[in-house]
C-alpha atoms as an extended CHARMM CRD file, in Angstrom:
* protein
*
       240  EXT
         1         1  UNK       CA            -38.3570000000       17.0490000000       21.4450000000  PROA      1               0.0000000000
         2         2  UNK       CA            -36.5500000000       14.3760000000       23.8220000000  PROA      2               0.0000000000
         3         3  UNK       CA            -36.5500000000       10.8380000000       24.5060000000  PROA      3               0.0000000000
         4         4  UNK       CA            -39.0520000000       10.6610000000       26.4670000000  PROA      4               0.0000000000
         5         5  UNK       CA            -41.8750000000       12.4890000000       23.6620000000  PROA      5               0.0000000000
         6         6  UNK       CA            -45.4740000000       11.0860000000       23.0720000000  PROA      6               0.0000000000
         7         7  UNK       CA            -44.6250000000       11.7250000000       19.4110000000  PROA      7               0.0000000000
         8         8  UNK       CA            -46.0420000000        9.0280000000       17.5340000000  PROA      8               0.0000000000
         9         9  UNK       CA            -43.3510000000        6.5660000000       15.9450000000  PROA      9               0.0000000000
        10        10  UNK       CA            -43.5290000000        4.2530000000       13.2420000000  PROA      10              0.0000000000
        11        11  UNK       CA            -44.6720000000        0.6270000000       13.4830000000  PROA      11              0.0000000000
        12        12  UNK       CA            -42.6140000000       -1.9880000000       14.8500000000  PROA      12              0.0000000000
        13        13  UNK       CA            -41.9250000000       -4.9820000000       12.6960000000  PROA      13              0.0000000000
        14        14  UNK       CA            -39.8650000000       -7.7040000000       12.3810000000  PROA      14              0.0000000000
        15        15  UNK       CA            -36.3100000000       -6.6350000000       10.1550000000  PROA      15              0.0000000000
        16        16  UNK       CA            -37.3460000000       -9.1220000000        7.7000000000  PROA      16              0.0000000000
        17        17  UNK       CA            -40.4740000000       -7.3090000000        7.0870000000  PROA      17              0.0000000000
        18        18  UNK       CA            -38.5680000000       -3.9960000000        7.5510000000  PROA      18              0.0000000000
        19        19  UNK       CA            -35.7770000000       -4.3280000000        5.4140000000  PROA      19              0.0000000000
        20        20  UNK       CA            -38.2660000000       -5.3130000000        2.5740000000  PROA      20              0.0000000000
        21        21  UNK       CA            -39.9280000000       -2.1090000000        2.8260000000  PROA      21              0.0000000000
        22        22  UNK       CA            -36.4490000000       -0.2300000000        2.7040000000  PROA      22              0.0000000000
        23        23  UNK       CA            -35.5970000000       -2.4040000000       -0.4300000000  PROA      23              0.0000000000
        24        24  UNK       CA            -39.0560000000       -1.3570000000       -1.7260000000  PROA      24              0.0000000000
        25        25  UNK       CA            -38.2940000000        2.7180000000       -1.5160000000  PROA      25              0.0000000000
        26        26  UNK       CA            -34.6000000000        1.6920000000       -2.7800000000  PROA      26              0.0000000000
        27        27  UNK       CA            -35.9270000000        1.0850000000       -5.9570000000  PROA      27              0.0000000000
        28        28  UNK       CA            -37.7710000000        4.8100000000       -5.8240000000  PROA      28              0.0000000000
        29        29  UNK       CA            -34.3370000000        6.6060000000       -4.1600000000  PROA      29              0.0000000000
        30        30  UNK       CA            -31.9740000000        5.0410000000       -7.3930000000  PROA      30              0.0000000000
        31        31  UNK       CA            -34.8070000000        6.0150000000       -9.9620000000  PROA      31              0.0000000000
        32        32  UNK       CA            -34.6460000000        9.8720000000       -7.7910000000  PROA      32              0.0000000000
        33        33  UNK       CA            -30.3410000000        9.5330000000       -8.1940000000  PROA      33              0.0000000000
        34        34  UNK       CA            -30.9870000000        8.5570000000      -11.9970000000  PROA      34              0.0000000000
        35        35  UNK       CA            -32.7790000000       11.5070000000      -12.7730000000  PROA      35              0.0000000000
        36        36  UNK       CA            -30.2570000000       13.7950000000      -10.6090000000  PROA      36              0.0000000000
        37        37  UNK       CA            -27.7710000000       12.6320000000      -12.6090000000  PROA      37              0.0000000000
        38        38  UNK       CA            -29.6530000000       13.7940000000      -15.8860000000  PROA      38              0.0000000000
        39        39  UNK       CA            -30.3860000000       16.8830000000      -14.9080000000  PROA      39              0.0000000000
        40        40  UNK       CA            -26.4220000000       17.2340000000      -14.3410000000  PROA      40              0.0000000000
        41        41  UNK       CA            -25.5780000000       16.0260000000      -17.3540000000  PROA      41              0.0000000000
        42        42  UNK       CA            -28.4880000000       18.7770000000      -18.9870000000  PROA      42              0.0000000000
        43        43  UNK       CA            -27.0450000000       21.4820000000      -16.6760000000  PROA      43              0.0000000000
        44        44  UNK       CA            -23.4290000000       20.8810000000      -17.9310000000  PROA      44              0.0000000000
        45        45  UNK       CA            -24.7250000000       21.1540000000      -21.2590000000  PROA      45              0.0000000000
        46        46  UNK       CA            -26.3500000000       24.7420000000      -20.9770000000  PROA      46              0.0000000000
        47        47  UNK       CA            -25.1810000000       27.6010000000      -23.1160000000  PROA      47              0.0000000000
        48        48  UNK       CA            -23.8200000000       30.3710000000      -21.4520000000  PROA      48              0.0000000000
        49        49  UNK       CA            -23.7230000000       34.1800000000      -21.0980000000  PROA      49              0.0000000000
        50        50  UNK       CA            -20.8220000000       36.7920000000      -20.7980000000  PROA      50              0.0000000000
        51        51  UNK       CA            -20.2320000000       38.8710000000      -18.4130000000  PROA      51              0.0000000000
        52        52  UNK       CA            -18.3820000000       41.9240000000      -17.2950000000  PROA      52              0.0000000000
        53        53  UNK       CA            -15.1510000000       40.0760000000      -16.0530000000  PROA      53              0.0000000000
        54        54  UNK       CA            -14.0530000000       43.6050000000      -14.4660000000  PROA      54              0.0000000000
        55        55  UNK       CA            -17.3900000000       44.1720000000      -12.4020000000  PROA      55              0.0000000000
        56        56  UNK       CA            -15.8720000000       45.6210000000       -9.0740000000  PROA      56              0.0000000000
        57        57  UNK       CA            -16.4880000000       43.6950000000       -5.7490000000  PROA      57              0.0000000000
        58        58  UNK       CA            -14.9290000000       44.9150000000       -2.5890000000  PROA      58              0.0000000000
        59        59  UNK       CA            -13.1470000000       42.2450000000       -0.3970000000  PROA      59              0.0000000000
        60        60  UNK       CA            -10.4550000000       42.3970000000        2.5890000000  PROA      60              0.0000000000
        61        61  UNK       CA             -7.8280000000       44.1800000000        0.6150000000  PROA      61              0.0000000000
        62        62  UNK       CA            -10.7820000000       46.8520000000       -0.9290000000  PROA      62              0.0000000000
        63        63  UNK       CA            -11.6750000000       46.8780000000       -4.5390000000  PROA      63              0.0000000000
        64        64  UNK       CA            -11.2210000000       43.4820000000       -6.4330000000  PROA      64              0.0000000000
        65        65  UNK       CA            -12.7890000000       42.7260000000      -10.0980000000  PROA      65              0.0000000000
        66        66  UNK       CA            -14.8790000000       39.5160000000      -10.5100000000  PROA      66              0.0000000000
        67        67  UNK       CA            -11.9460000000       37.6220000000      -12.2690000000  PROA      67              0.0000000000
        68        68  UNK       CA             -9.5850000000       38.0360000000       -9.3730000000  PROA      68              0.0000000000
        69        69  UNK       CA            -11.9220000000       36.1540000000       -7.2740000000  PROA      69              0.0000000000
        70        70  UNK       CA            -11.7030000000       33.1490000000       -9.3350000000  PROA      70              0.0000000000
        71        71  UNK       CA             -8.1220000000       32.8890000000       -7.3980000000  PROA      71              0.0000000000
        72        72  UNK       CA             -6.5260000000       31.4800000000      -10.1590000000  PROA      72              0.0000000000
        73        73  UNK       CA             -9.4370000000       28.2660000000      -11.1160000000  PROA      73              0.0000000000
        74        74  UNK       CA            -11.0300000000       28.1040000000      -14.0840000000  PROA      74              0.0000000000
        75        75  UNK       CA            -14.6400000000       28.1570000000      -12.0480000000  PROA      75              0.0000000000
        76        76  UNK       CA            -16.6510000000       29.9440000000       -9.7740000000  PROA      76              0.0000000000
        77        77  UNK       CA            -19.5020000000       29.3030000000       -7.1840000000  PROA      77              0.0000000000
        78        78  UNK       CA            -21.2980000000       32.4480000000       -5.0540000000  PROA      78              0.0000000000
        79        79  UNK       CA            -23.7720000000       32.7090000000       -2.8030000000  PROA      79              0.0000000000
        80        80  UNK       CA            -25.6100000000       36.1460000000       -2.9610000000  PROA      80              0.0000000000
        81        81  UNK       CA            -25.6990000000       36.4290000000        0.7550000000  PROA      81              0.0000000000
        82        82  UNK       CA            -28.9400000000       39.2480000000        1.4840000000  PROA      82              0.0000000000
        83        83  UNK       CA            -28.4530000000       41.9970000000        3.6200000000  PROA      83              0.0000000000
        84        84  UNK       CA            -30.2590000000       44.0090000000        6.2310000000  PROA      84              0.0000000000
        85        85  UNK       CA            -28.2150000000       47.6060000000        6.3620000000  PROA      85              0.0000000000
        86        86  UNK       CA            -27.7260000000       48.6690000000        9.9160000000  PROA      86              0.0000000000
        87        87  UNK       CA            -29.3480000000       45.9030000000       11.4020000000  PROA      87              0.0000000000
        88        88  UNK       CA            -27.6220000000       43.7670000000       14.6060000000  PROA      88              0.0000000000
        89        89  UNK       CA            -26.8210000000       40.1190000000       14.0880000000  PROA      89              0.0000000000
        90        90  UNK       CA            -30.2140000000       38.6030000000       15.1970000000  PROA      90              0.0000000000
        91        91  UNK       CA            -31.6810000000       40.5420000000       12.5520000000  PROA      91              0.0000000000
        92        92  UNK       CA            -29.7820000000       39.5890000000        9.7540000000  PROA      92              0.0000000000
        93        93  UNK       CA            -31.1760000000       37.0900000000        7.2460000000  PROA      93              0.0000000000
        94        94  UNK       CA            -31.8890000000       33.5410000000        8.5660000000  PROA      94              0.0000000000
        95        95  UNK       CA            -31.8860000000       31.9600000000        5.3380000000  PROA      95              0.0000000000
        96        96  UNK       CA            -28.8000000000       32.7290000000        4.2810000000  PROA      96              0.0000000000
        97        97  UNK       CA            -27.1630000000       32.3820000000        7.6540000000  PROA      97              0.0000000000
        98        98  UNK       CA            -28.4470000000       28.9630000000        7.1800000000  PROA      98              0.0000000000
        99        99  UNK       CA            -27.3820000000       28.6780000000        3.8850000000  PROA      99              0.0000000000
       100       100  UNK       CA            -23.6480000000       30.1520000000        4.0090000000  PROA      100             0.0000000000
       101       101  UNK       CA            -23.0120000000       28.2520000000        7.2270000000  PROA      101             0.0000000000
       102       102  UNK       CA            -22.7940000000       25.0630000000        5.5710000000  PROA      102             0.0000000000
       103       103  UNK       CA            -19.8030000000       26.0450000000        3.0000000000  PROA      103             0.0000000000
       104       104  UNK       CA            -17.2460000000       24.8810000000        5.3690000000  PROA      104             0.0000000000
       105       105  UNK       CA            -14.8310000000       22.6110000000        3.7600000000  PROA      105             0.0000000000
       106       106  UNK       CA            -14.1340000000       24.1030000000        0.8140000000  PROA      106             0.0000000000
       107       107  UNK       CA            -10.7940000000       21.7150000000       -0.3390000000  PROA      107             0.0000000000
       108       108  UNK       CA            -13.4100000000       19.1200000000       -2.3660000000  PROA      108             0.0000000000
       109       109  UNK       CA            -13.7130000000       22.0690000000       -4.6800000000  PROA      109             0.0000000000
       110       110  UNK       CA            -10.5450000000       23.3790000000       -4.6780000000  PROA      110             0.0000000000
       111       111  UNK       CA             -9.2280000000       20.0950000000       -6.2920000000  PROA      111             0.0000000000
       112       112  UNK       CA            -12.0690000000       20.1120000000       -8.9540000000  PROA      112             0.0000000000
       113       113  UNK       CA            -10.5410000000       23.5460000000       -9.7140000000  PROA      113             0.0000000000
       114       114  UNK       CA            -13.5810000000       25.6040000000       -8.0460000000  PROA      114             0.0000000000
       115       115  UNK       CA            -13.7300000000       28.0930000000       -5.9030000000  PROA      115             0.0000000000
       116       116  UNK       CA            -16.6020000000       29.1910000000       -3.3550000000  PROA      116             0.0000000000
       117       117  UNK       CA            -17.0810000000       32.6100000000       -2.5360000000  PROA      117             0.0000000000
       118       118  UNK       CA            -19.9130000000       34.7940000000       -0.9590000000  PROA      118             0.0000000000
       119       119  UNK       CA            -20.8970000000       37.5760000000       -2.5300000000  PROA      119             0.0000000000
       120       120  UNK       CA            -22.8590000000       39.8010000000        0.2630000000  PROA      120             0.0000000000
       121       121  UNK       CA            -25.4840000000       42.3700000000       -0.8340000000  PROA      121             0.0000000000
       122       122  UNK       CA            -24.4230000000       44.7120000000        2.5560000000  PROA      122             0.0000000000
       123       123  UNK       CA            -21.1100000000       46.6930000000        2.7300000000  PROA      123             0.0000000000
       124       124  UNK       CA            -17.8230000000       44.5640000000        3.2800000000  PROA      124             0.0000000000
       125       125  UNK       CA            -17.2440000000       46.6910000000        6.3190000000  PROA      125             0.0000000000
       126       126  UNK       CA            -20.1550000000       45.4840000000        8.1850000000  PROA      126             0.0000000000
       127       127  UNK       CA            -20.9200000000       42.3710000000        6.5880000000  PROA      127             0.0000000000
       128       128  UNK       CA            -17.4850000000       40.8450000000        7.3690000000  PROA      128             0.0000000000
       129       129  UNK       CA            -18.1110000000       41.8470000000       10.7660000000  PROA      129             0.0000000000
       130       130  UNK       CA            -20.8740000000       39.3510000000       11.2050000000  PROA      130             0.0000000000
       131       131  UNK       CA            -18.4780000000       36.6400000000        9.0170000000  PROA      131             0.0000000000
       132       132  UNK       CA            -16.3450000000       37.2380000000       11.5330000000  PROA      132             0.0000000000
       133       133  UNK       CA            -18.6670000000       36.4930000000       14.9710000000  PROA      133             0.0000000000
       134       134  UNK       CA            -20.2470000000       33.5650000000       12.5840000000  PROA      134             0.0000000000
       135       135  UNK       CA            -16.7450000000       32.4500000000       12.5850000000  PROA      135             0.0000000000
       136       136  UNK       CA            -16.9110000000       31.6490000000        8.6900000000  PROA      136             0.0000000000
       137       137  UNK       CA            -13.5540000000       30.9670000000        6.4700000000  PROA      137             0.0000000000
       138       138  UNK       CA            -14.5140000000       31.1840000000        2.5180000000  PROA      138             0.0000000000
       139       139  UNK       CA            -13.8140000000       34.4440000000        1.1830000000  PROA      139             0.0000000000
       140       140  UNK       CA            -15.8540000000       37.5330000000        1.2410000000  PROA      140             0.0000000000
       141       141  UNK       CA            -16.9090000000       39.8730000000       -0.3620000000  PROA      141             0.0000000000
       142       142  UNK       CA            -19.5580000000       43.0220000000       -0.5790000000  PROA      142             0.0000000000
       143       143  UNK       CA            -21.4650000000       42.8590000000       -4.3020000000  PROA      143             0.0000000000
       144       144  UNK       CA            -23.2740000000       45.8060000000       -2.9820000000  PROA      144             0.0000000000
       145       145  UNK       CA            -22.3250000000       48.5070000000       -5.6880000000  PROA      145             0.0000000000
       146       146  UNK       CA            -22.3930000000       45.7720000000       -8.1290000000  PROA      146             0.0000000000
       147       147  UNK       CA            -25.5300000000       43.7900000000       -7.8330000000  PROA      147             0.0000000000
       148       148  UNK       CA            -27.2250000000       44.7600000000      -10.9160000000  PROA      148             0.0000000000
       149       149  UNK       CA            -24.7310000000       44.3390000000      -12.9470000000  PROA      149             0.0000000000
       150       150  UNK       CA            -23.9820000000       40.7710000000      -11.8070000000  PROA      150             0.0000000000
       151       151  UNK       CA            -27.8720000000       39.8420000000      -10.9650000000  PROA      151             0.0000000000
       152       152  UNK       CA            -29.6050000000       41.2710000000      -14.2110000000  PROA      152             0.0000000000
       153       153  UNK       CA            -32.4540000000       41.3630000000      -12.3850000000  PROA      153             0.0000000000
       154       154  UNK       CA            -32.6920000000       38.7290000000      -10.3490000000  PROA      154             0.0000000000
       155       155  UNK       CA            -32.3490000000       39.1970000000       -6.3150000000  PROA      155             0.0000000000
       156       156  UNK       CA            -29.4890000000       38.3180000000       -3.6700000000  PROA      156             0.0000000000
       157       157  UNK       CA            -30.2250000000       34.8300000000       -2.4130000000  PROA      157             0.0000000000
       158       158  UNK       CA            -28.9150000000       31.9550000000       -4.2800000000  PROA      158             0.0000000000
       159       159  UNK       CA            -26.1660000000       30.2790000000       -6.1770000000  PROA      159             0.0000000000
       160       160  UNK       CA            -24.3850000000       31.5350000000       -9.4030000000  PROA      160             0.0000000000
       161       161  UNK       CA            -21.9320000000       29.8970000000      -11.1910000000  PROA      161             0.0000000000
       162       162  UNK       CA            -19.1670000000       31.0450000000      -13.4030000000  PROA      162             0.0000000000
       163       163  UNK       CA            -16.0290000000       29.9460000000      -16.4590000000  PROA      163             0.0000000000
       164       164  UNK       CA            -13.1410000000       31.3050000000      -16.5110000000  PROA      164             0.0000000000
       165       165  UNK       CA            -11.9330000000       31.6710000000      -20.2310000000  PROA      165             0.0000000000
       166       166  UNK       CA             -8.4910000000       33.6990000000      -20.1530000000  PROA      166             0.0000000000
       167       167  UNK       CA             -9.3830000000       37.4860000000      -19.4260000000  PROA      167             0.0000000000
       168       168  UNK       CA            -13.4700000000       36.5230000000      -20.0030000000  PROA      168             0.0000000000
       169       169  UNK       CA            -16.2610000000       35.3370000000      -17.7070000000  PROA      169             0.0000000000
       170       170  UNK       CA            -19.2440000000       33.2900000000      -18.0090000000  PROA      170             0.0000000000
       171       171  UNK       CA            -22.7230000000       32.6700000000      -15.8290000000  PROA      171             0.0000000000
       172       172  UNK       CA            -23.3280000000       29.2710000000      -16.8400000000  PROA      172             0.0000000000
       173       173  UNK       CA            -25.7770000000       28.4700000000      -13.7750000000  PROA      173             0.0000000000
       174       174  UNK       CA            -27.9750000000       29.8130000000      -11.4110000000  PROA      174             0.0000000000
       175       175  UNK       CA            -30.6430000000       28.9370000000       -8.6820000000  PROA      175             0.0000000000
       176       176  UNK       CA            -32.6260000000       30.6240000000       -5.6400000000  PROA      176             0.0000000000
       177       177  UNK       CA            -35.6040000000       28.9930000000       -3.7110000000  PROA      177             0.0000000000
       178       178  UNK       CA            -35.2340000000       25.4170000000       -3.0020000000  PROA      178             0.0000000000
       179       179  UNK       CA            -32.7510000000       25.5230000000       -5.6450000000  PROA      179             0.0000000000
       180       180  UNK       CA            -29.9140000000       26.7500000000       -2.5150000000  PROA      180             0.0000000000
       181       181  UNK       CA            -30.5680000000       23.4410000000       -1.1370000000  PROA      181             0.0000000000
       182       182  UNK       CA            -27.9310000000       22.0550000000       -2.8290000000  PROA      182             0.0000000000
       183       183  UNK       CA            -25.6820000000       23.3780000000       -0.5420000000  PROA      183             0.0000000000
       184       184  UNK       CA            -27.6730000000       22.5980000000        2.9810000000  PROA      184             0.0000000000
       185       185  UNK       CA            -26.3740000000       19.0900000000        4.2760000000  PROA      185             0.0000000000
       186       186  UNK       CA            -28.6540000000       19.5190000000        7.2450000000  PROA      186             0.0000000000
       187       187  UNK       CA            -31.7590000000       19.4680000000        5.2620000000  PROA      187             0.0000000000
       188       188  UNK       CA            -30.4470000000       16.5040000000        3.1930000000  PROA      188             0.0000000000
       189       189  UNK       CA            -29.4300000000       14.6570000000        6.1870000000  PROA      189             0.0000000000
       190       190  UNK       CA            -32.9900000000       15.8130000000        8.2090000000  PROA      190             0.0000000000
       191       191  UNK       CA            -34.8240000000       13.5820000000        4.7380000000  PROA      191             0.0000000000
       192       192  UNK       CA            -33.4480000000       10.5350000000        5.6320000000  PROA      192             0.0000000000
       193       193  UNK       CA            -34.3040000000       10.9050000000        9.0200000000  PROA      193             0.0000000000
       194       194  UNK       CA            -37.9060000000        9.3840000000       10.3210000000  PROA      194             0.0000000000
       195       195  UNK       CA            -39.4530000000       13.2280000000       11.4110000000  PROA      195             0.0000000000
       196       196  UNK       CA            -38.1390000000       14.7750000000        8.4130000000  PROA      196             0.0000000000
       197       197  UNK       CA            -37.4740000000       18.6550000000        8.4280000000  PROA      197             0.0000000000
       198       198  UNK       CA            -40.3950000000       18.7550000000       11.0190000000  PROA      198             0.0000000000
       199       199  UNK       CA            -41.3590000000       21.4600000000        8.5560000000  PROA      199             0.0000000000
       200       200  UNK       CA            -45.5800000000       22.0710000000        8.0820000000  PROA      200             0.0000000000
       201       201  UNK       CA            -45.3850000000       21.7930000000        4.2250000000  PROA      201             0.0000000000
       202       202  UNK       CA            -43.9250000000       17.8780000000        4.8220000000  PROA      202             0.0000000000
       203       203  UNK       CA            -46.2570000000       15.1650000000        4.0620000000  PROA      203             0.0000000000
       204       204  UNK       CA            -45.9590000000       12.6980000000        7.0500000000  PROA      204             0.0000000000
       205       205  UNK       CA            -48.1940000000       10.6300000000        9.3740000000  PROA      205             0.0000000000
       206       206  UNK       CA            -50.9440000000       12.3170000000       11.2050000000  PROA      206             0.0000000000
       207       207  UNK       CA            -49.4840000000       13.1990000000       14.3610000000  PROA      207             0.0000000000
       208       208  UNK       CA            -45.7110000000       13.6460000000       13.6020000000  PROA      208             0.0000000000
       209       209  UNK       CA            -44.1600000000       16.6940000000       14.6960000000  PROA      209             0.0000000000
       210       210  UNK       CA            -44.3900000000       19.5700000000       12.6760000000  PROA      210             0.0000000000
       211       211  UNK       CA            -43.4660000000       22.8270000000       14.7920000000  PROA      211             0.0000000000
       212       212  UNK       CA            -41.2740000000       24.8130000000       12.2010000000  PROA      212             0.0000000000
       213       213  UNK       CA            -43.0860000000       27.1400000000       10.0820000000  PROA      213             0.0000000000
       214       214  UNK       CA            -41.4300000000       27.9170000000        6.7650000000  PROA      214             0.0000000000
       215       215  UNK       CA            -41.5110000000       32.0880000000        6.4840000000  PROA      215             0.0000000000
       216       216  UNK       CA            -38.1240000000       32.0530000000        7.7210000000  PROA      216             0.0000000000
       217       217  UNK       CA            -39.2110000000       30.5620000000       11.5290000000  PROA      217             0.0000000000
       218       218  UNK       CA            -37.6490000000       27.1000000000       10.2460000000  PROA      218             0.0000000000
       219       219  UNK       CA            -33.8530000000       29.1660000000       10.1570000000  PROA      219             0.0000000000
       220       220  UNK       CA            -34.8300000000       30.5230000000       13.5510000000  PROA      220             0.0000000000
       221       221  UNK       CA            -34.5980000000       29.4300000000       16.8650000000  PROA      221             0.0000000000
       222       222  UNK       CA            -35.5870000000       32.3970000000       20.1430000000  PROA      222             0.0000000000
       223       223  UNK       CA            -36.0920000000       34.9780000000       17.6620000000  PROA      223             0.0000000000
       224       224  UNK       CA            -32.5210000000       34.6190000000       16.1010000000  PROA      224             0.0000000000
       225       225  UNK       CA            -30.6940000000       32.5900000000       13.1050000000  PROA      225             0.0000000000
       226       226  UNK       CA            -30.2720000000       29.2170000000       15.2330000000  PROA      226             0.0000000000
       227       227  UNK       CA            -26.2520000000       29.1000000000       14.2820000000  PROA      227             0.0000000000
       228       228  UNK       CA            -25.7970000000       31.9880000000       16.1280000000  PROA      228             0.0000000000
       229       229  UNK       CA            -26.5860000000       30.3550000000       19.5860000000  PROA      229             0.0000000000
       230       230  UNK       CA            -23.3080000000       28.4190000000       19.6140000000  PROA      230             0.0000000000
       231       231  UNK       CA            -21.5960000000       31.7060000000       18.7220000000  PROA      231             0.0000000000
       232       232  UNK       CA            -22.8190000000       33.6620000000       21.6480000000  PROA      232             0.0000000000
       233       233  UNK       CA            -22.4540000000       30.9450000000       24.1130000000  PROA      233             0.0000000000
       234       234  UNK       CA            -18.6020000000       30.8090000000       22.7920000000  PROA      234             0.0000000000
       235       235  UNK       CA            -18.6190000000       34.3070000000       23.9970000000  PROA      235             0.0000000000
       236       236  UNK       CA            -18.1440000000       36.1850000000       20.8690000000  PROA      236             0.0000000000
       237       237  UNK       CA            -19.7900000000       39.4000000000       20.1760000000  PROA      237             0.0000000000
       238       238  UNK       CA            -22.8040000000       40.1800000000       18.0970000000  PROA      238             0.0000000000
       239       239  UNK       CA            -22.3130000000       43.6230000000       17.7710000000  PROA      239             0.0000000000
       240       240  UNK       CA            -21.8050000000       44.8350000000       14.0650000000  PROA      240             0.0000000000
């Protein structure tokens, strides 16, 4: 899309009549924030389950047991980055490219004492090669050996979140599906804009632009994870 698209565009009014509309979905957006905030306040009154606070993850300096990554904090938040074995960059998972490219700043949770961490279902080896040409900064680490253990079931693909109690460790939280959104500023920025996500599942106006399929097409752009574009035009290799 450019400037110059026949994409249709909303009407043009007067800002009188337009800012009366915007006060008019205001009162729908602060109901939506009330409710967010309940469901907080329900989350952060879940029980919560033990786990294995020596489960063995392997990071830069080899083995490392699950309490160790906690760096010190009394929390925890992973992403269960999926994994294709073998397979070169443009293969690997476009979702959670996506989805681990936007834990960038990580000094917000730091100060809440949280730490981020991604927990990758492929060997640290080659998994921390593509952190590296992604040019990501949280720590890694490979879950691979240790998946069931940690998952009970579930699949890579999604946040968990853990307490720190002493020498024990708690899940108190988890989420996969739309639930990762929660981390993706670029789909919560795309909602405020007028075309949306440009996703087909949106409900917009007849006629607005709707190219990006949502099988994992809507992460891709030229048969790749879009984010790796920048990376390859910066020169660095994809090779793993």
């Amino acid at each position: 899309m450019n400037a110059n698209s026949t994409d249709p565009m909303p009407q043009i009014v007067d800002r009188a009549t337009w800012q009366a509309e915007v006060d008019r979905l205001l009162v729908r957006e602060k109901a939506h924030t009330r409710e967010g905030d309940a469901i907080a306040a329900a989350r952060r009154r879940l029980p919560m389950v033990e786990v294995d606070a020596q489960v063995p993850l392997v990071g830069a300096q080899g083995p490392v047991p699950l309490i160790e990554v906690f760096e010190g904090r009394r929390q925890l938040i992973t992403y269960l980055h999926m994994w294709h074995d073998g397979k070169p960059a443009a293969d690997q998972c476009e979702g959670c490219t996506f989805f681990t490219g936007h834990a960038l700043e990580l000094s917000y949770l730091h100060s809440r004492d949280v730490t981020y961490a991604t927990f990758c279902q492929g060997t640290y080896a080659e998994s921390a090669r593509y952190r590296d040409f992604m040019g990501w900064k949280m720590p890694w680490y490979s879950a691979r050996d240790s998946g069931d253990a940690l998952l009970a079931g579930r699949d890579f693909g999604g946040y968990v979140c853990y307490l720190r109690d002493g020498d024990r460790v708690f899940e108190t939280y988890w989420s996969t599906g739309r639930g990762t959104e929660a981390g993706a500023t670029s789909y919560h920025l795309l909602d405020l804009t007028v075309y949306g996500r440009q996703e087909t599942w949106e409900d917009s106006p007849t006629g607005w632009p709707q190219p990006y399929a949502t099988a994992g097409q809507q992460f891709r752009t030229d048969g790749r994870p879009t984010a790796q574009w920048s990376r390859l035009a910066a020169g660095r290799s994809d090779n793993l």
